[in-house]
N, C-alpha and C positions, 0 to 999 in steps of 0.2 A: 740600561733603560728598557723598560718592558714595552711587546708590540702587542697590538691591540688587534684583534678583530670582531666583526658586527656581522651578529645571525637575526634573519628577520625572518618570524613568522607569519605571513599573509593568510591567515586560514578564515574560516566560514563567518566567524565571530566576532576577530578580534585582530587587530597586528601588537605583534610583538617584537621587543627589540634587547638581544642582549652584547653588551661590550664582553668581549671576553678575551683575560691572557692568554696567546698564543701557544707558551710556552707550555703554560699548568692547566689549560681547562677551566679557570677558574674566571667567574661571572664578578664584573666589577660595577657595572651599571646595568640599570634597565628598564624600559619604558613601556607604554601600552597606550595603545587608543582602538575605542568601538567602530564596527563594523555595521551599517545596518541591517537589518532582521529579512530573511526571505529566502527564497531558491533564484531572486530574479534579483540581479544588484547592479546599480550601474557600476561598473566599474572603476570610474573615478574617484569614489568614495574611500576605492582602497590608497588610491596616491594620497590625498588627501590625508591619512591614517598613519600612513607611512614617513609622511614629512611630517607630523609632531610626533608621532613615535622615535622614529630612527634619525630626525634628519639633526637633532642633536646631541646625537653619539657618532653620525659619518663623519663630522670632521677629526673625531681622534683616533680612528679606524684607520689601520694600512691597508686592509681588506674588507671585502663585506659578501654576504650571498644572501636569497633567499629562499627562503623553504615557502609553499602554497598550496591552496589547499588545490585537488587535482580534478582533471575534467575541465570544470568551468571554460565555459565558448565564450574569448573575448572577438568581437568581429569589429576593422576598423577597413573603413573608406581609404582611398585613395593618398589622402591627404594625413592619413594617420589617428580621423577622428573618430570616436565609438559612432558603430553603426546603429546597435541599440544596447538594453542592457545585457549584462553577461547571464547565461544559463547556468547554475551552478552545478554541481554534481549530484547532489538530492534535489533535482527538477527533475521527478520522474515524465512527464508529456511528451518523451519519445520512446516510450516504450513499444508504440506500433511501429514507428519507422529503426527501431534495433533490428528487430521480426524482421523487417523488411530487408534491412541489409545484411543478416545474416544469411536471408533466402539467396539474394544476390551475389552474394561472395559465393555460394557454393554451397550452403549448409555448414552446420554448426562444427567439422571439423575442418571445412576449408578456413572459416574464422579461424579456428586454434591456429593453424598452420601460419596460416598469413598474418597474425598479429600477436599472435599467442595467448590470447585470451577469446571468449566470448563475447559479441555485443553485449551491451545493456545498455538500458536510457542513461546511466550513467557519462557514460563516454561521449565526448566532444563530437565524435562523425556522426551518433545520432541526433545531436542536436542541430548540426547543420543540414542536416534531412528535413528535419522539424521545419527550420528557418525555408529553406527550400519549398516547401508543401505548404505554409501556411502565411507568409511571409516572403514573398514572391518580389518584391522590389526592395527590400533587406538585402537578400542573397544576390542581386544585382548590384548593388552598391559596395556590398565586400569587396575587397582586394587582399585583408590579410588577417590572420587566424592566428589570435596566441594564448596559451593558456596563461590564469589566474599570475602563478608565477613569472614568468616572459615579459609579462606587460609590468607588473611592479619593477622589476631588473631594469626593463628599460627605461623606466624612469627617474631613475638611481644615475643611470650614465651619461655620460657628457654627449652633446648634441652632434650628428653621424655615425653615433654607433648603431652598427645592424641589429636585428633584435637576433636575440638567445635564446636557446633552454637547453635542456641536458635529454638523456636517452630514457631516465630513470621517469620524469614526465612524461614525457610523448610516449612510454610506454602504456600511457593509457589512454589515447586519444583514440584509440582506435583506426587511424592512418600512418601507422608509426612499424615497422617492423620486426620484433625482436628476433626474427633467424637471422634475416640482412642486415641487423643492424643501421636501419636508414629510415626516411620518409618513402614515403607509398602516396606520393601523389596522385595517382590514380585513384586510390581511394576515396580522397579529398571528391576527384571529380564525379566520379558513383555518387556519395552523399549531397552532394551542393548542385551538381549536376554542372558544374566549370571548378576549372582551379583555382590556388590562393596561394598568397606567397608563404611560409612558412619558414618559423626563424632558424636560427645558423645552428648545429649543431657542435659540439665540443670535441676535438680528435684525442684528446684525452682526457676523463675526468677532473683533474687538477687543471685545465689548461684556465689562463686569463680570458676572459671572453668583453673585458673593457675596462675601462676607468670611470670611476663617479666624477661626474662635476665636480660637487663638493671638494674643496682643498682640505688634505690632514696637516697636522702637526707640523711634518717635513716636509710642507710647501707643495705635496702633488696629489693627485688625485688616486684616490683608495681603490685598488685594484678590485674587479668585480668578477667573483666564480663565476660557475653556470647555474648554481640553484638548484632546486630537484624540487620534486614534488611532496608532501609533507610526510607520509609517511616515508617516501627514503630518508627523509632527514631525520626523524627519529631514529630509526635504526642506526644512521651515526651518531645520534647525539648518545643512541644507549651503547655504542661500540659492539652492536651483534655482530656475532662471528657465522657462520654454516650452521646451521641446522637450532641456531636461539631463534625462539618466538616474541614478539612484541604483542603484547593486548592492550591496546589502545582502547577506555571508555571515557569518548569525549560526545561530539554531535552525534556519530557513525559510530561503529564498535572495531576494529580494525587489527585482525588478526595475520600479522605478516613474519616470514619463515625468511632467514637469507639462506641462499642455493648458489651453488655453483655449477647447477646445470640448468639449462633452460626447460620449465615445466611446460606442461601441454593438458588440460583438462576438458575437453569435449562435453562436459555436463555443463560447463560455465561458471561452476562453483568457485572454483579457484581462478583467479587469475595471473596471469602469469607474467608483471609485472616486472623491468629493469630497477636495479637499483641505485646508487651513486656512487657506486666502485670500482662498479666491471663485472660484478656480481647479478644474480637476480633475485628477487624478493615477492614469490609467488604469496599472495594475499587471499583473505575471505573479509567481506566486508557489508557490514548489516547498517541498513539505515538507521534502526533503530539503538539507541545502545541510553548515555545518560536519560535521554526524555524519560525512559522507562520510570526510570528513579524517580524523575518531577512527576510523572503522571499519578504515579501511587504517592507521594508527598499529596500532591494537590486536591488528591480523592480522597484521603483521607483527614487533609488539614492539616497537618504537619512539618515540621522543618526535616531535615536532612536527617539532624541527629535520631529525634523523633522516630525516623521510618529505620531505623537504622535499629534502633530497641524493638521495638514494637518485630521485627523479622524473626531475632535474634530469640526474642521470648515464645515464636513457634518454635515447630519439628521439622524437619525433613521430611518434605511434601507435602507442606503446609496443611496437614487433616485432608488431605484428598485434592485441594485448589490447584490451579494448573493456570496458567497465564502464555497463550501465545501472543506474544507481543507487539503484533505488526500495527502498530498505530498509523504507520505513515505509507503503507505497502512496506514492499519489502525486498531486499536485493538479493541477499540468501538468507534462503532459497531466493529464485526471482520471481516475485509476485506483488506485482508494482503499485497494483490493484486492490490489495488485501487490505484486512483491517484485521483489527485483537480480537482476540478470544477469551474469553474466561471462561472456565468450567469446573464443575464438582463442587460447588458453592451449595449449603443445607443451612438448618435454619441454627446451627451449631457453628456457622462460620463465623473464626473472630476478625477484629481486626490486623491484630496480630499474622493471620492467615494471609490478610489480602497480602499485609506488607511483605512478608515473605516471601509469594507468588511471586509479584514483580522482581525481588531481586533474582531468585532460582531463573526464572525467566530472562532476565539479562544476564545471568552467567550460564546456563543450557544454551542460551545462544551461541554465546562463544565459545563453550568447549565444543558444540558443533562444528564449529569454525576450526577451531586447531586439530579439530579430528580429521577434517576435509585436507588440511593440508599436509599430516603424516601419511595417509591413504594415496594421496594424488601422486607426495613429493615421495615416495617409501624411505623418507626420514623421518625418525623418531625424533620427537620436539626434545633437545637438550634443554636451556635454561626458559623458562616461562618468562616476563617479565612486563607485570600491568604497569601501565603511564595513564596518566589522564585522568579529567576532574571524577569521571564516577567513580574511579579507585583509592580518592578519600573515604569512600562510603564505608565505614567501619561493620557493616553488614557484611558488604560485597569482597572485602580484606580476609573478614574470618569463614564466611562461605566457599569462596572460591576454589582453594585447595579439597573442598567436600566435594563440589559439583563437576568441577575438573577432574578430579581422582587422583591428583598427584602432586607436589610441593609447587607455588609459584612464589614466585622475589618479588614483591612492594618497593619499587623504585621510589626515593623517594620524590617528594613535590620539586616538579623543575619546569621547563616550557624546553620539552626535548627535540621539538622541530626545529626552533630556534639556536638549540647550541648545537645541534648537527650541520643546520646550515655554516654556522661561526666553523664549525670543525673544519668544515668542504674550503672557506676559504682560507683558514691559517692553511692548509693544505695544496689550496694553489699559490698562496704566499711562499711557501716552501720550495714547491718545484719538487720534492720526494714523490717518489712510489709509492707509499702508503699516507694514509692521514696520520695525523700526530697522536701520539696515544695518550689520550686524558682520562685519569680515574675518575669513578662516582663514586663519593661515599654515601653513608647512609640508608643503602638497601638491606631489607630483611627478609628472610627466606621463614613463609609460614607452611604448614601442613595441617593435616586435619581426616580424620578417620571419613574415605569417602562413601559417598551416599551414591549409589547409580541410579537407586530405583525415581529419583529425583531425572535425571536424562531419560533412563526413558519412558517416565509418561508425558515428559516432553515432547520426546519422538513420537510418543504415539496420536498425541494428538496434532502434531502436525502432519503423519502422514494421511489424518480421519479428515483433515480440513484442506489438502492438495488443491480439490478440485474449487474452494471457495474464492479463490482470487489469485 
């Protein structure tokens, strides 16, 4: 008789939910429900998502985890109920109080030290600055702080369990510390200016951190990992080893390295995130990344496929066109403030060019990205591997390997938060040392005679426009 376990993706857009055999990796059911639209969400909307997505497939689950999307400030009162809505992680309006609490800590390598990353508005502590300075009887009502992930968990499990999360999370909350491996409550109280409670921490990644209400099959309630935050959960669900990179083009673009030694970046570029193993998974992470693809789809009228010809039918460097892409600001670099760029446009520009731009432009980004973390981490990226909706883009499949300058693997279509999460718990279902090793089939390794001069008039115009935002 086969065991089952249930990986839930809670991320920016969507919950996901896949049942998966324990044994083989292999996805037997799976469900979905929307998310609504914004940087500012109430929070409940994800339980809500969660119970037609996942709540039935948890009664045939022996276990369950979730994967979520990371940052996001859920803040709950005394009595456990939302304070307001939750701050998401592209809610850049703390970008002055990061500034501020990076002043505060010491400057920009006391941050590295004491949290191992950089501030950014990203980060949960800035947002309770935020709440703090602008929302003054908010931050009086708090009692407790959890992120996106934490709070879906706990509502998965049976009534007195404490709340959860893992290290690989709260490694980016920015009160969380990766030397000590602990909370920094103090931190908490810098940002908020009083404390909060904060949830229980895992003494080994596999450990059980509760049971679902919900009853399975064998009459008990489905054991509940600790979760992690969505990009650690991909890196399980793709089984990256040391030194494999993940490219992630979904909402954000999300380029992350696994290490075995804890990074340290004092520019803030890199962050230097835990992962869900015991490992670390120093990242670079661009706000911008699919929109790019809709934005030139939607300028030019087009469907997907569409923008995907029309690139394919330029050159390398689209006749001169150059696309800085920061529509939304921007995180790397960090410039929260920024807006796009186009440039080199004549009266010979086709559209063909425009499309182009934008894709060149969301892949320059990310090789910027993987370059930042060979630099930082002085590991050479071994295997590439894009996940994510804008990596159907049959432009951004055959570019890539040009704009990169070296082979990357086309995972195929999966919801790899999701089955990392499922991994985490067949893995605390097990009680082993390592996770259970499940193959992917279906990946293909492409190449492509590289273009640099494409990176960098990239680079150069983003060094011409530093000072613009």
């Amino acid at each position: 008789m086969s065991t089952y376990v249930l990986g839930i993706d809670s991320s920016t857009q969507s919950t996901k939910a896949l049942l998966v055999d324990a044994g083989t990796g292999e996805v037997v059911d799976q469900r979905r429900a929307t998310h609504p639209d914004g940087t500012e969400v109430d929070p409940r909307a994800w339980l809500a998502a969660v119970d037609e997505a996942a709540g039935p497939l948890l009664a045939r689950a022996d276990a369950v985890a979730v994967g979520g999307q990371q940052h996001g400030m859920v803040l709950l009162d005394g009595r456990g109920e939302v304070v307001r809505d939750a701050l998401l992680w592209n809610d850049t309006r703390s970008a002055g109080e990061a500034a501020a609490l990076i002043e505060e800590m010491g400057g920009a390598e006391a941050s590295i030290e004491e949290i191992g990353s950089l501030m950014v508005a990203s980060f949960t502590a800035s947002k309770l600055r935020w709440v703090r300075d602008h929302e003054p009887e908010n931050a009086q009502r708090a009692a407790q702080v959890m992120l996106p992930h934490d709070y879906v968990s706990l509502h998965l499990a049976a009534d007195g369990t404490e709340a959860f999360t893992d290290r690989g999370d709260a490694s980016g909350t920015g009160y969380y510390s990766t030397r000590e491996e602990a909370w920094k409550p103090e931190l908490v109280e810098l940002a908020l200016g009083r404390g909060l409670d904060l949830p229980r921490l895992p003494s080994a990644p596999q450990e059980v951190m509760g049971y679902a209400a919900a009853t399975t099959g064998n009459g008990g309630g489905a054991a509940i990992a600790a979760g992690t935050g969505d990009n650690m959960g991909a890196a399980l669900g793709l089984s990256l080893g040391p030194g494999d990179v993940s490219v992630s083009i979904g909402t954000s673009g999300v380029c992350a390295m696994v290490s075995d030694t804890r990074p340290g970046d004092a520019s803030g570029t890199v962050t230097g995130f835990a992962d869900a193993t015991g490992r670390f998974l120093p990242m670079t992470t661009t706000i911008n990344a699919s929109r790019i693809l809709e934005t030139g789809r939607a300028l030019l009228g087009v469907d997907h496929e569409e923008l995907s010809r029309l690139a394919l039918a330029s050159v390398p460097g689209a006749h001169g066109v150059t696309l800085l892409p920061y529509f939304d600001g921007e995180r790397t670099p960090n410039r929260p403030t920024a807006r796009a760029t186009l440039t080199g446009m004549s009266t010979s520009t086709t559209r063909e060019d425009i499309a182009r731009a934008h894709v060149e432009a969301l892949l320059c980004s990310l090789a910027d990205g993987i370059a930042a973390l060979e630099e930082r981490t002085g590991t050479a990226a071994q295997r590439i591997t894009l996940i994510g909706g804008g990596a159907r883009s049959r432009a951004v499949q055959e570019l890539a390997p040009a704009v990169i300058g070296r082979e990357v693997t086309i995972a195929p279509d999966g919801e790899y938060v999701a089955l990392g999460a499922a991994r985490q718990a067949a893995w605390a279902l097990s009680g082993e040392g390592e996770p259970p090793t499940w193959g992917i089939s279906g990946s293909r390794v492409v190449g492509a005679d590289p273009t640099p001069e494409v990176l960098e008039a990239y680079r150069v115009l983003k060094e011409r426009t530093a000072d613009w935002g």
